[in-house]
N, C-alpha and C positions, 0 to 999 in steps of 0.2 A: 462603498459598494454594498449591495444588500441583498443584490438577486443575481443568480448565472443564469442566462437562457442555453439552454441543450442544444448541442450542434454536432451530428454524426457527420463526420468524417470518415478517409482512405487514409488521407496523411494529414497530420498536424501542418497549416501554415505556418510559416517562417515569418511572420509578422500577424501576433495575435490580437484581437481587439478587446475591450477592456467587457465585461459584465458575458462573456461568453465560454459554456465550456465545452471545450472540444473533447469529442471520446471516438475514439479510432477504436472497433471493435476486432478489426480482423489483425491490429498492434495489440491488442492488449492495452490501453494507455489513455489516460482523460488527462488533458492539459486546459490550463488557465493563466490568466494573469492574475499574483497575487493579490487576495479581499482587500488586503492596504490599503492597495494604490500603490505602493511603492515601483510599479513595476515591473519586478520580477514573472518569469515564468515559473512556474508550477506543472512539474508533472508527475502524476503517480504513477505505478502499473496496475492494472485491474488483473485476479489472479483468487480463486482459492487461500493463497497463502499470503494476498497482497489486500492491497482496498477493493470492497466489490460495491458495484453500481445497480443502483436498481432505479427506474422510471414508474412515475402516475402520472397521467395525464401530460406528458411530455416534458416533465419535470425531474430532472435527476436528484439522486442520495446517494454521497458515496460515505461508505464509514471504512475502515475508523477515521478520527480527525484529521485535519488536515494541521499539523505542527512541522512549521516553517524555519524550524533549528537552527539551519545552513546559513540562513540569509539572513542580512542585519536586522532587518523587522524586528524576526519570531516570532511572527503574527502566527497563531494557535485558531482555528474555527472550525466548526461543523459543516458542510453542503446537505442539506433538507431539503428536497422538493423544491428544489433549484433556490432556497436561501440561503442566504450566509448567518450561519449563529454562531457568534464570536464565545470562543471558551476561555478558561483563564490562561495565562502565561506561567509556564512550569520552570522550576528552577532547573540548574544543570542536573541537579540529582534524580527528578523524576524524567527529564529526558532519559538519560543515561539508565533509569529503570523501564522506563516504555522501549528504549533498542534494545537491549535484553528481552523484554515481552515480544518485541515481534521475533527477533531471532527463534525465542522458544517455540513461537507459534508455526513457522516457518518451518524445523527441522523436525516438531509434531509430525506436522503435514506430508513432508514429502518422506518420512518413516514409513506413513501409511501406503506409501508408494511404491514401497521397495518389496520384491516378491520374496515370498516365503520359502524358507528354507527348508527342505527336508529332511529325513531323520536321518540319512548318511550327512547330506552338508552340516545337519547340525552335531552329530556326533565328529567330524572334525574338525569342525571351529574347537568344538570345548578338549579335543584331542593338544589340538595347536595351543591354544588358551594355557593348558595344562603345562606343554613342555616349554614354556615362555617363549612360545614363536611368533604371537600374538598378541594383544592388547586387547 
């Protein structure tokens, strides 16, 4: 396969077709069947802290890659303006360094999320902290 055609969705079908990706925006979620051929489903979640999707011309991109770990493949690829660009195949070690990079990217993110404490809250955390009641 070489190209996904864009298909906005409510709900992902339960029997997908082959060269088409579906992106449920009000889920969060673009699904496909794996660039292979092997058959597998493929789904990511679309997210800030996940893969995000962008469209030209009715052509979607989602980054980062799409690495296919889980499943016997391990097919590794790009989606570009609705192409598939196949990237290399990474050892166990650089998986196992890219889950680590998302996780990192991940608890960056929702850090940022978290409301700010103020000068009482933080004078008792470092209170607590102090008399080992806290970590």
């Amino acid at each position: 396969m070489t190209d996904l055609a864009l298909r906005h969705v409510q709900y992902v079908p339960k029997q997908l077709e082959p060269g088409i990706l579906y992106v449920s925006k009000e889920f969060a979620v673009a699904v496909h069947l794996c660039a292979c051929g092997c058959g597998n489903k493929v789904s990511v979640p679309l997210g800030p802290a996940e893969w995000t999707l962008s469209e030209r011309g009715g052509r979607a991109t989602l980054r980062p890659s799409i690495g296919n770990w889980q499943l016997p493949c391990q097919s590794h690829y790009l989606i570009t303006d609705g192409r598939i660009d196949w990237a290399p195949r990474w050892s166990q070690e650089q998986i196992a360094a890219g889950r680590r990079s998302e996780e990192r990217r991940r608890e960056a993110y929702f850090k940022t999320r978290e409301p700010k404490r103020n000068l009482v809250g933080r004078f008792w955390d470092a209170l607590l902290k102090l008399l080992g009641w806290r970590g």
